[in-house]
N, C-alpha and C positions, 0 to 999 in steps of 0.2 A: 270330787274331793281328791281321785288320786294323782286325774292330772296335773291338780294344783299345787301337788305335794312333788308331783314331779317335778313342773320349772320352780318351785323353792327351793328343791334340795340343788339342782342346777344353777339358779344365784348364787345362793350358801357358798356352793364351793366355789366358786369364783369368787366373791368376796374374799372367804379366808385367802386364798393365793392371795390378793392384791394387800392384804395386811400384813399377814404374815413374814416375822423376819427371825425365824428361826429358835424362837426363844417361849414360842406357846407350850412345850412340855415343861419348860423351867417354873412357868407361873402358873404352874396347875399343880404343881410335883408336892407343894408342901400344905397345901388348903385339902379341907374335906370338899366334899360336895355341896355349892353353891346353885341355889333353885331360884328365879327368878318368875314371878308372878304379876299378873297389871291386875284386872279384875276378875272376880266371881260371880257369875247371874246364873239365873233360870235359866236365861234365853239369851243365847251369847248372838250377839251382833256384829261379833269381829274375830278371827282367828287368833287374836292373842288372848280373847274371853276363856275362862274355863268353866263350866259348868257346873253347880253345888254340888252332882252327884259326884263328878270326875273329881274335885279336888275333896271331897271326903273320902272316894277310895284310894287314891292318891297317900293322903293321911295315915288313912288305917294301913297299907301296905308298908310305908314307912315304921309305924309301929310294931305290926307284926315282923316283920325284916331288923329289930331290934334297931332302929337307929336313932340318935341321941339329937335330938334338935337344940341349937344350943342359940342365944341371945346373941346382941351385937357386942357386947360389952364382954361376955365371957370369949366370944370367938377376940376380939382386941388382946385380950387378957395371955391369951396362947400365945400371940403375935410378940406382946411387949417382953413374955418370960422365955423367946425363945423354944417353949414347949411343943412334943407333938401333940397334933390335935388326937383326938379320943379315935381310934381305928373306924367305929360308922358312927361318926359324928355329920350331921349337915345344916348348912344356915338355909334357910325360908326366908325368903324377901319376896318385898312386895313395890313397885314403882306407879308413880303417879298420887296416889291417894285416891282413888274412886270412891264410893260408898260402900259397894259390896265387902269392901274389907270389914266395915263394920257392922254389916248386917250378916254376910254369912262367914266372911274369913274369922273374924276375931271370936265368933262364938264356937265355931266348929273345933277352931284350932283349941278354944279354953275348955271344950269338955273333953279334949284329949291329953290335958295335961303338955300344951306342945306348945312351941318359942319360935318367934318370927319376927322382922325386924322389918318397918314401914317407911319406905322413902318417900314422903310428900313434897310435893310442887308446893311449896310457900304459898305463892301469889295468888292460887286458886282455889285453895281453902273456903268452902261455903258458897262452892259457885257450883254453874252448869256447864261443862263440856257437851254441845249437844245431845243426844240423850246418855250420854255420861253426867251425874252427880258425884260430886267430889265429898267428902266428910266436912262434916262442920266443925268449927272451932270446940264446942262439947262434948262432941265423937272421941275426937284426937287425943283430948285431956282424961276421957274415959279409954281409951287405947293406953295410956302415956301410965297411968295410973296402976296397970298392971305390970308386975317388973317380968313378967315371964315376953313382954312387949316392947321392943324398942323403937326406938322414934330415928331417922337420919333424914337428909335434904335430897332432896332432886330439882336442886335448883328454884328460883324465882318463879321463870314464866317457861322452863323448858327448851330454850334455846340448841343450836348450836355451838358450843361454846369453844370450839375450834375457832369459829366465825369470829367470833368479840372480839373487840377492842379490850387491852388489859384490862382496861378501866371498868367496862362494863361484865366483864368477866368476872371480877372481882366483884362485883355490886350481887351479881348474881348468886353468889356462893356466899358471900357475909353475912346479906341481907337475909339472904335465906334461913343461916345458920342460927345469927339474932332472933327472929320472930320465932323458929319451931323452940329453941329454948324458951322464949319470954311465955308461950302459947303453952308448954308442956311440963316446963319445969323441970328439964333434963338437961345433959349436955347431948350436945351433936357431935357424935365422932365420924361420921363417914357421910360420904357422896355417891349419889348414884348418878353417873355420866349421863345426859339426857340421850338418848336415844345408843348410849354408847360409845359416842363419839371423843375420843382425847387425842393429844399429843403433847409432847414434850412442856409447852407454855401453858399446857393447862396444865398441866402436873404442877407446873409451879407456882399456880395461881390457888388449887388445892391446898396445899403443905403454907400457903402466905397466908391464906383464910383459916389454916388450924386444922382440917380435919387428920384423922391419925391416919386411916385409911378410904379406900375409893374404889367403888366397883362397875367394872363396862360391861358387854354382854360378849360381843365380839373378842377371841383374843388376838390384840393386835398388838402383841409384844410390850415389852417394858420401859422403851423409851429411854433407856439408858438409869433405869429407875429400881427401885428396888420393885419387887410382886406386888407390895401392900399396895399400890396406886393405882394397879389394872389387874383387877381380881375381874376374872371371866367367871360368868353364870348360864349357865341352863336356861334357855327361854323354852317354858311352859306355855304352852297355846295346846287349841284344839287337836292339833295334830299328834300330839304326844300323848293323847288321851284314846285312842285309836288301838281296837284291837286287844282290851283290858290294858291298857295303861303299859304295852310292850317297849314306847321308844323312853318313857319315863322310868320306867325300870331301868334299862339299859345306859340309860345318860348317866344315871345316879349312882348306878356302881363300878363302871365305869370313867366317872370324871376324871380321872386325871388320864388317859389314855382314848379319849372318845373323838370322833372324828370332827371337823370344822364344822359342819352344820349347827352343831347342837347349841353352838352358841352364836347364831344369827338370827338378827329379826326375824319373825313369821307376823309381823303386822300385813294384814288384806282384812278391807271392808267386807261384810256379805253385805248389807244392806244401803250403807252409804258410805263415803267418804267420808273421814275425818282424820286429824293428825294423832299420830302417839304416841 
């Protein structure tokens, strides 16, 4: 495990340099602490897995540490009133849509009284990602239905969306946008970049499809753009779980000052390949 956490933190930072255009403290300086999630299991299968026990203590440290979990809708709300956010305020998000969010995220987080905001892949809704299950359409409407729970898109089918064609760029974020409203009964205010990925044409394909804000994982500056469209997040994997929860602590109270890793993918298979 630690040489693996070696060549990751070795990528990370190379990564960040190749992104990096001087402007990642600007778009960290006015957001609380943004936590990025994919799924919860038993039995984690892949380094971006967190394990039920890890993100319950995870939870409770959050709690005990006084920190204010706030909805997608109230963190908007700060955005639109120009307001500071709450001194230890942090948003919880989640990408993909797996099941676990609804068998252990959504219940742990609601006997904690705590807010967290679910980016779902539209397209995959009631399917199987190899042994990833995704929520069904009555999970999501049961997720949707609690207001402590918000709902936003992670696109169609997942793409690249650098890659697209305007055209299907666009398809990918509308369509998406369409269905989790028709499916949830909400509005969709934000995007979570598939894999993290934007630049400039996708910003503008964002803001043509509606959403208010949009969040990557990587910060790879602003794009000549205001913060709200490449909000950087904390990727939570296994590794931050390491050592009673020591790099999850530190990312988190630290976020606006933490070094480039913390916001690079830690996707590696243990047991097979798949994509994430």
């Amino acid at each position: 495990m630690k040489k693996i956490f070696i060549a990751l933190i070795m990528i990370m930072l190379l990564s960040g340099a190749a992104f990096a255009d001087g402007n990642d403290k600007e778009n960290r300086a006015y957001f609380p602490a943004v936590i990025m999630y994919h799924d919860i299991r038993t039995e984690p299968l892949n380094y971006f897995d967190v394990t039920v026990q890890d993100f319950c203590s995870q939870l409770d440290w959050l709690k005990a540490n006084d920190y204010e979990t706030l909805t997608l809708e109230e963190f908007v709300a700060y955005m639109r009133n120009g307001e500071e956010f709450p001194e230890k305020s942090v948003l919880i998000t989640f990408d993909d849509g797996y099941n676990g969010i609804y068998n252990y995220a959504f219940p742990e987080l609601s006997k904690r009284s705590m807010k967290a905001v679910f980016f779902i892949t539209a397209g995959v809704i009631d399917k199987v990602d190899g042994t990833y299950p995704h929520v069904t359409v009555k999970e999501l409407q049961e997720i949707a239905g609690n207001k402590n729970f918000s709902i936003g898109s992670h696109t169609m089918s997942h793409p690249n969306l650098v890659k697209l064609s305007s055209e299907d760029r666009i398809h990918e974020l509308a369509e998406s946008k369409r269905i989790l409203k028709e499916i949830t009964g909400r509005e969709i205010l934000a995007i979570a970049y598939p894999e993290g990925n934007y630049d400039k044409n996708v910003i503008d394909s964002v803001k043509e499809a509606g959403y208010e804000i949009a969040f990557a994982v990587q910060d790879r500056g602003l794009c000549g753009e205001k913060a709200r469209y490449t909000i950087p997040r904390i990727y939570v994997g296994m590794v931050l779980a390491e050592n009673d929860n020591k790099l999850f602590k530190e990312y988190v109270m630290n976020y606006k000052a933490m070094p480039a890793e913390a916001f690079t993918e830690r996707w590696q298979p243990m047991k097979q390949e798949r994509n994430e």
